[in-house]
C-alpha positions in Angstrom: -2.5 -19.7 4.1 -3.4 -22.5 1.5 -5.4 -23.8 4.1 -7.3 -21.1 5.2 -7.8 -20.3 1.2 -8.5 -23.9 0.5 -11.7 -23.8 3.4 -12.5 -21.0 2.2 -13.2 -22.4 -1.7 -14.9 -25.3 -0.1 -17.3 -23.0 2.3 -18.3 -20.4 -0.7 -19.1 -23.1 -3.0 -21.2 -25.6 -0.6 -23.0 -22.5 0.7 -24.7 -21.8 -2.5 -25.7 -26.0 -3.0 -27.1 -25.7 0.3 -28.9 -22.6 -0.4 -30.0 -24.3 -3.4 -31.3 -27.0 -1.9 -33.4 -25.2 0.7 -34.6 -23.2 -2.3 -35.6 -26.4 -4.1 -37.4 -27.3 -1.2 -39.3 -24.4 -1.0 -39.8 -24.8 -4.3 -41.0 -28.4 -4.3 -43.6 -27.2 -0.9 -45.1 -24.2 -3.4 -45.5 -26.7 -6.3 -47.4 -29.1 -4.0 -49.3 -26.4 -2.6 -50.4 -25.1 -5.9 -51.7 -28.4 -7.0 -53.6 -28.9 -3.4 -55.3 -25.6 -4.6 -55.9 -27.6 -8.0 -57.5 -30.5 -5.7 -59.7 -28.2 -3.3 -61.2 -26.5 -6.7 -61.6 -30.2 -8.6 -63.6 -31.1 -5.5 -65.5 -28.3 -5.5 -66.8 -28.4 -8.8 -67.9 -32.7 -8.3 -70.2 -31.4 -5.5 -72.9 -30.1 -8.0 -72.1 -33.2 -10.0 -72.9 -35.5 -7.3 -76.1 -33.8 -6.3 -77.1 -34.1 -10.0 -76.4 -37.8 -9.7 -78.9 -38.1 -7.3 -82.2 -38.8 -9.6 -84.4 -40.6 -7.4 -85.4 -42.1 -4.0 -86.1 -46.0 -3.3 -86.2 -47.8 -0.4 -86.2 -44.5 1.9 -82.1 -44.1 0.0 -81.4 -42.1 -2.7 -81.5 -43.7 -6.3 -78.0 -42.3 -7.9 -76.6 -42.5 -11.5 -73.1 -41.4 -11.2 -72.0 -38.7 -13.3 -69.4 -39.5 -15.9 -66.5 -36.9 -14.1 -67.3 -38.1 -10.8 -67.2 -41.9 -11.5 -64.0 -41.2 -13.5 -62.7 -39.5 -10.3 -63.5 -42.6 -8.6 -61.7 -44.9 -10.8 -58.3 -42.6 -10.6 -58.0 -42.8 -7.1 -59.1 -46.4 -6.0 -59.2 -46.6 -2.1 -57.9 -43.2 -1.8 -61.2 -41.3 -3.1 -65.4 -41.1 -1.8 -68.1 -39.4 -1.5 -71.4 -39.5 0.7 -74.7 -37.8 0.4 -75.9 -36.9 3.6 -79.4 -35.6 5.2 -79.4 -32.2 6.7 -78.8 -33.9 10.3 -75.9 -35.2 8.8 -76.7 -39.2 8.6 -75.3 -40.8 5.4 -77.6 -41.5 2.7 -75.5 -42.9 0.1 -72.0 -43.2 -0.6 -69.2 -44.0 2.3 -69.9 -43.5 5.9 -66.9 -42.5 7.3 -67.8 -39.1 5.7 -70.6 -38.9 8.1 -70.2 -35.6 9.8 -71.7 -32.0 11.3 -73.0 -30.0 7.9 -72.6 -26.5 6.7 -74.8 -24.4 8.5 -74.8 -22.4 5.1 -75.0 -23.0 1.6 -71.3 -21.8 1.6 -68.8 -24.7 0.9 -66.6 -26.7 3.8 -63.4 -27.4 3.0 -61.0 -29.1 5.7 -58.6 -32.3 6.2 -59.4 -35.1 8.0 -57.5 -38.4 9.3 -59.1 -41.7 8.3 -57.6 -45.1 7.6 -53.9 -44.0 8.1 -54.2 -41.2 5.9 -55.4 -37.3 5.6 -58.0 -36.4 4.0 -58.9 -33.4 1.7 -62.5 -33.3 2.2 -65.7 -30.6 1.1 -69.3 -30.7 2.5 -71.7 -27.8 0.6 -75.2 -27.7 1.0 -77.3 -28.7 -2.3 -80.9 -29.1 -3.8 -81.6 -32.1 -5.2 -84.8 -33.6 -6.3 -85.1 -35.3 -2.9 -85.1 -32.0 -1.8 -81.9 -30.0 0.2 -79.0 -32.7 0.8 -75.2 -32.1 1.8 -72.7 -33.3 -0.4 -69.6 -34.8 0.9 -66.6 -35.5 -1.6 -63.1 -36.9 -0.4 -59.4 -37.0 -1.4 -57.1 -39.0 0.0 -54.0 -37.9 -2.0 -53.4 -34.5 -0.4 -50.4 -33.5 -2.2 -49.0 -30.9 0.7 -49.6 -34.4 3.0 -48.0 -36.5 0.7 -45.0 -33.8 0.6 -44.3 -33.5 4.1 -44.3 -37.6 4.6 -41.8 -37.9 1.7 -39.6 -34.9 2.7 -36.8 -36.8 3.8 -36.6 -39.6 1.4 -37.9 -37.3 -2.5 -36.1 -34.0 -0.6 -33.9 -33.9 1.7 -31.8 -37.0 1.6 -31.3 -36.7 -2.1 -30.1 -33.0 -1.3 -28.1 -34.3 1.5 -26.3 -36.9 -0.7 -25.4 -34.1 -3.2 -24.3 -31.6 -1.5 -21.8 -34.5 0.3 -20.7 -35.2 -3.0 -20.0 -31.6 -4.2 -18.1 -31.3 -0.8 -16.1 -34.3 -1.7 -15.6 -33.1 -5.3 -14.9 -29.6 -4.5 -12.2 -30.2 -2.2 -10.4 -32.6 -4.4 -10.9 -29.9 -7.3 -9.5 -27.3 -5.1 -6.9 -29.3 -3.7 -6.0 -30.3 -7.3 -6.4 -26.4 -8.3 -4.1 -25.1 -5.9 -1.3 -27.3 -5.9 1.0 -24.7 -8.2 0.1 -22.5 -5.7 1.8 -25.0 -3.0 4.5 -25.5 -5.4 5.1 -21.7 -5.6 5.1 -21.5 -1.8 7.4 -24.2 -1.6 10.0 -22.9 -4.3 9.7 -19.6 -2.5 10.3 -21.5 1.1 14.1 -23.5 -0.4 15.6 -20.4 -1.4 18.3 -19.0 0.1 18.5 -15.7 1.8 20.8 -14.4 -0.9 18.9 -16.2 -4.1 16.9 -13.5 -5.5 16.7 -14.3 -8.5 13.4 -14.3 -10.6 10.4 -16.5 -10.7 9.4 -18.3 -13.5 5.6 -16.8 -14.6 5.4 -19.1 -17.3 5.1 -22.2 -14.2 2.7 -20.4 -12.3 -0.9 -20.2 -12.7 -2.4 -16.9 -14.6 -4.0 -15.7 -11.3 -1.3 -15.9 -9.1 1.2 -14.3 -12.2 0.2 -10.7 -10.7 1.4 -11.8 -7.4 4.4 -13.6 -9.0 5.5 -10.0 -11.0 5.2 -8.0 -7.9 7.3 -10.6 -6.3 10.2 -10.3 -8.9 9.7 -6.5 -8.9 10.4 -6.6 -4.9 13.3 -8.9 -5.5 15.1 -6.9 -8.4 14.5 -3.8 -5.7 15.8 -5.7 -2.6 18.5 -7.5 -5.0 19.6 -4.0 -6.2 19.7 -1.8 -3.4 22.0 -5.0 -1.7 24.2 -4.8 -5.0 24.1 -0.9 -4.4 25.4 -1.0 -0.6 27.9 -3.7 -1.6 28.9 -1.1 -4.2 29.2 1.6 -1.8 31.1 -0.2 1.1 33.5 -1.0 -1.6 34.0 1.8 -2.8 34.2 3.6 0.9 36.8 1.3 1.5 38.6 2.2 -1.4 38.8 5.8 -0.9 39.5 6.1 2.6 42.3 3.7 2.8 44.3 6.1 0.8 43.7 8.9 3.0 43.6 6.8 6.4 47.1 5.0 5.3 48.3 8.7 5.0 47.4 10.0 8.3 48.6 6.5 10.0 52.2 6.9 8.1 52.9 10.6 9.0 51.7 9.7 12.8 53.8 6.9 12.5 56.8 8.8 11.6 55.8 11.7 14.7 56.1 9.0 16.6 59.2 7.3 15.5 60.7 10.7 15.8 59.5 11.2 19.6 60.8 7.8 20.4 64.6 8.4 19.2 64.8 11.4 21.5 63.1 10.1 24.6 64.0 12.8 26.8 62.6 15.9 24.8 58.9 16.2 26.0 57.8 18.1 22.9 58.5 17.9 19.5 59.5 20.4 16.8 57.1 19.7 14.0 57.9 22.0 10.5 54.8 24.1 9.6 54.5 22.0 6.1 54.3 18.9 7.8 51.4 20.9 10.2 49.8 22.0 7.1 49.6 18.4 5.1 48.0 16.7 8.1 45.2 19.7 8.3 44.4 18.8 4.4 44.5 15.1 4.7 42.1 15.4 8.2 39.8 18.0 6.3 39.9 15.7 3.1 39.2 12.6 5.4 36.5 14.3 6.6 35.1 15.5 3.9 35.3 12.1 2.6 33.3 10.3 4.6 30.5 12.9 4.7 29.9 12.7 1.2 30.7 9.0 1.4 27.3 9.3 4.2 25.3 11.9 2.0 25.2 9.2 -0.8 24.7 6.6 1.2 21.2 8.6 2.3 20.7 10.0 -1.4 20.3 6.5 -2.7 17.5 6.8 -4.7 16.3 2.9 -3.8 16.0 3.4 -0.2 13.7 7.0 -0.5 11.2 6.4 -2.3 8.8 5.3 0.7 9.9 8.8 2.5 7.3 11.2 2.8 7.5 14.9 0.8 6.8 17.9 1.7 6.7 21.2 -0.8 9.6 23.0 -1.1 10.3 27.1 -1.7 13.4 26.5 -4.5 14.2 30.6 -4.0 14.9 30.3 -0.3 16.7 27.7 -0.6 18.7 29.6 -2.8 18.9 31.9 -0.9 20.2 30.2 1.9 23.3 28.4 0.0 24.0 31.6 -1.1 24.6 32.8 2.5 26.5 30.0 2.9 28.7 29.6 0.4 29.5 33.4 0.2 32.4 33.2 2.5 33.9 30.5 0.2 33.5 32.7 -2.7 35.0 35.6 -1.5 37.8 34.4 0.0 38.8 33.0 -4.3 37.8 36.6 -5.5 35.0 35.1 -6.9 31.6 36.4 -7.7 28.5 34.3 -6.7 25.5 35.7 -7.7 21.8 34.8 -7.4 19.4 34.7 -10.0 15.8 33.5 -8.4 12.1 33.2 -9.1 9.9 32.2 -7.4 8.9 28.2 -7.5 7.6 25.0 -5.7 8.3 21.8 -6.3 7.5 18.7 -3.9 10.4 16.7 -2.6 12.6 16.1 0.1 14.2 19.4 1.2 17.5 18.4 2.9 18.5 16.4 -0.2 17.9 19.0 -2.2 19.6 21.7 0.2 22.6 18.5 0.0 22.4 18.3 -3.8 22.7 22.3 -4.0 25.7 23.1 -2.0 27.1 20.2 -3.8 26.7 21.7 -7.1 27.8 25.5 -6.1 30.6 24.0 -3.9 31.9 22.4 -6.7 31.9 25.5 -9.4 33.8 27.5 -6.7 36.6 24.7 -6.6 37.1 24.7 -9.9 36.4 28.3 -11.3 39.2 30.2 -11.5 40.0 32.9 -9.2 38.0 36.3 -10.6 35.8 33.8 -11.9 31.9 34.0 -11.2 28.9 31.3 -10.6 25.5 32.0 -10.4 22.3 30.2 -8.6 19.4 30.3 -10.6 15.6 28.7 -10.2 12.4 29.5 -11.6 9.9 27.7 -13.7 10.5 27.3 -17.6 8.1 25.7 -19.9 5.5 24.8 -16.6 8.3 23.0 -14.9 10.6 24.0 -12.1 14.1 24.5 -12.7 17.1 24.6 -10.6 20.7 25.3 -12.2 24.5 26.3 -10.9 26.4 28.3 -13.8 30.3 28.8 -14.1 32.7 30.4 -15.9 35.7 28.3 -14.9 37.7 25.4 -17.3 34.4 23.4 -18.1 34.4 19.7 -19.4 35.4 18.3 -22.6 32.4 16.5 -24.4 33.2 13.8 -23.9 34.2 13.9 -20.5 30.4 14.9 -19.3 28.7 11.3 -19.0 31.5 10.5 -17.0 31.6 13.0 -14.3 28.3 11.6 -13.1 30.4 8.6 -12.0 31.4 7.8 -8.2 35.1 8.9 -7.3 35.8 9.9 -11.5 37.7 13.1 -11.8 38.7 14.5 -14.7 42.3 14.7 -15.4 44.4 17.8 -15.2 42.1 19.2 -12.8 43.6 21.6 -10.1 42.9 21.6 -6.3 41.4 18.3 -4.3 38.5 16.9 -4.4 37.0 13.0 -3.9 34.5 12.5 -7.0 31.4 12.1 -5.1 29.8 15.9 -5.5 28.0 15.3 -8.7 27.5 11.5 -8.4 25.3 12.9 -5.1 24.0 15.4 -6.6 22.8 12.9 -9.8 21.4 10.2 -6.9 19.7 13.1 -5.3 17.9 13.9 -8.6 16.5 10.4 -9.1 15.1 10.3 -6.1 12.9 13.3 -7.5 12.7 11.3 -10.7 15.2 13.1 -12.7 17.8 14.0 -13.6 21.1 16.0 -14.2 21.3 18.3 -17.8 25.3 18.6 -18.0 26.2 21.5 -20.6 28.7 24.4 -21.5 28.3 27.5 -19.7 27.4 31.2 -21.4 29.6 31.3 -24.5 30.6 27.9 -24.2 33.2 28.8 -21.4 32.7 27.1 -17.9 29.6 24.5 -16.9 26.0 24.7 -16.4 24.2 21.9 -14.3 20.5 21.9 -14.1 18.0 19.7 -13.0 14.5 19.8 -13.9 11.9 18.9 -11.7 9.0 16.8 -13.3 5.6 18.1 -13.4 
């Protein structure tokens, strides 16, 4: 990774020297090119000049005086500047002969390079009347900047580019080596830990663009190192609770056994109807037991979070625990009743079905006989709302934080029960980011559970 990240540094910042470069090249070939357009129209305005140099004729040559701008454009260019004046035919007159050449056929102006003593040549040839009569003028440079450019290229352009942009390279990748060595050191503190170290990361060692990466890090381990302390939690406490009621069932097996072993040659044995009667409780409470203890395990709220929702008719299921937990009801005299509006809430539907029958499974246990509970839902206040009602012994005050807790049941209470219904019921709740509203029932008799469902 710190590889791949470290080429990558060292490709996006050469890139845009070498671009550069090119560009300065470019750059370098317009500027030359501009002042070869300079040179062609300095030329082109001696021509006239020269012509007016010419001010008489002796010895079958021209008789010239130099004008002042084309002598001094003679002097700045020693050996690499010239000029000829030349009969229509093309034979030199005056001036170099090397410049010799085919004329214009028109008065228009000629402008071309030519090679001549190792070197190129800007030269112009125009037609001009002079007091010989119609001449061609013939003016040379020999310090064609776009020539002089393209023979320098590698030494003025490119090499010094070259040697640059190996220097950056060099520079950059010890600056990014340099730069990302916290980042190594991170990757390495990350690499010595234990599977069971998940403890924090320092930010304050790490660099301030990799301290997002760092916080998500020690977000992910406080999740990973709390759902661990939460299963560690729960297989404790599973193993808690059922070795009570496993240790029963083992004893009073034991002792059916003992008893069929001191009479060897009965082949049944006499069990009292009591004894019949405790096993069924301790199987059904065993059971019971370890579906709850399996309902919280897959109500955890840390572990759900990533599950997909789906919306959720709160009056059917309402309906539907109803029909469930009518039986129940009846069979204690007591009246469960059903008190539903419509509402939809988003969420996952068999922990809510779980967290329900939880809730109205518990007011029928504890109500007294001839007592009521009533299923309610609806929306109050733009939110949805689902509550279980009873009129049975209700809570002391400051019992009711309490009862949230796994296996905690208050004392004095009648019938059996584990202490796991509303510690489900609260989990289930989180995971729809809420929570459980504990309070007295109508007239302060009994105890009214609701949960309200965020908007």
């Amino acid at each position: 990774m710190t590889s791949g990240l470290r080429r990558r540094l060292v490709v996006m910042l050469i890139v845009p020297l070498v671009l550069l470069a090119i560009l300065n090249a470019w750059l370098d070939y317009r500027s030359a090119g501009n002042v070869a357009l300079q040179q062609d129209q300095r030329l082109l305005a001696l021509v006239p000049l020269v012509a007016d140099s010419v001010i008489g004729e002796m010895d079958d040559r021209p008789l010239l005086l130099v004008a002042p701008p084309v002598e001094e454009f003679l002097k700045e260019r020693p050996g690499s500047a010239g000029y000829a004046v030349l009969d229509v035919d093309g034979k030199v007159l005056a001036g170099d002969d090397w410049l010799a050449g085919l004329p214009p056929t028109d008065a228009a102006p000629e402008v071309h390079s030519e090679e001549y003593a190792g070197a190129t040549w800007r030269i112009v040839r125009q037609r001009q009347q002079t007091v010989l009569g119609e001449v061609v003028i013939a003016v040379g440079d020999g310090s064609d900047p776009r020539q002089q450019w393209a023979s320098s290229i590698a030494y003025k352009v490119l090499l010094p580019n070259f040697v640059l942009i190996a220097l950056a390279a060099f520079a950059v990748g010890w600056a990014v080596e340099r730069a990302l060595k916290p980042l190594l050191a991170l990757k390495e503190a990350v690499e010595r830990r234990s599977p069971r170290d998940l403890s924090a990361i320092d930010t304050g060692s790490s660099p301030e663009e990799v301290r997002p990466l760092v916080d998500s890090l020690n977000r992910l381990f406080g999740l990973v190192n709390a759902q661990a302390e939460s299963q560690r939690r729960f297989v404790a406490d599973a193993a808690h609770q059922l070795r009570t009621p496993l240790a029963g069932l083992q004893a009073q097996v034991e002792a059916w056994a003992q008893a069929a072993s001191a009479s060897p040659a009965q082949e049944t044995l006499a069990l009292p109807t009591e004894q019949v009667l405790k096993l069924r409780n301790a199987t059904r409470r065993t059971s019971q037991l370890a579906n709850q203890l399996l309902a919280l395990s897959r109500a955890d709220a840390r572990g759900m979070h990533s599950q997909p929702v789906q919306q959720i008719d709160l009056k059917a299921l309402c309906e539907d625990c109803l029909e469930r937990h009518l039986d129940a009801a009846t069979a204690r005299g007591i009246d469960l009743g059903l008190d539903a509006e419509p509402a939809q809430v988003m969420g996952h539907e068999w922990l809510l079905r779980e967290l329900l029958a939880n809730l109205v499974d518990n007011a029928i246990k504890y109500s007294h006989e001839g007592g009521s509970v009533t299923i309610r839902c609806g929306r109050r206040d733009d939110f949805a709302v689902l509550e279980v009602e009873d009129d049975g012994p209700g809570v002391a005050p400051a019992e009711l934080p309490r009862i949230l807790e796994r296996f905690y049941r208050v004392q004095g209470t009648l019938g059996e029960g584990n202490g796991l219904g509303l510690a489900i019921a609260e989990e289930i709740a989180r995971v729809h980011h809420s929570h459980l509203q504990l309070q007295p029932g109508a007239s302060g008799r009994g105890l009214k559970v609701t949960l309200v469902f965020p908007g």
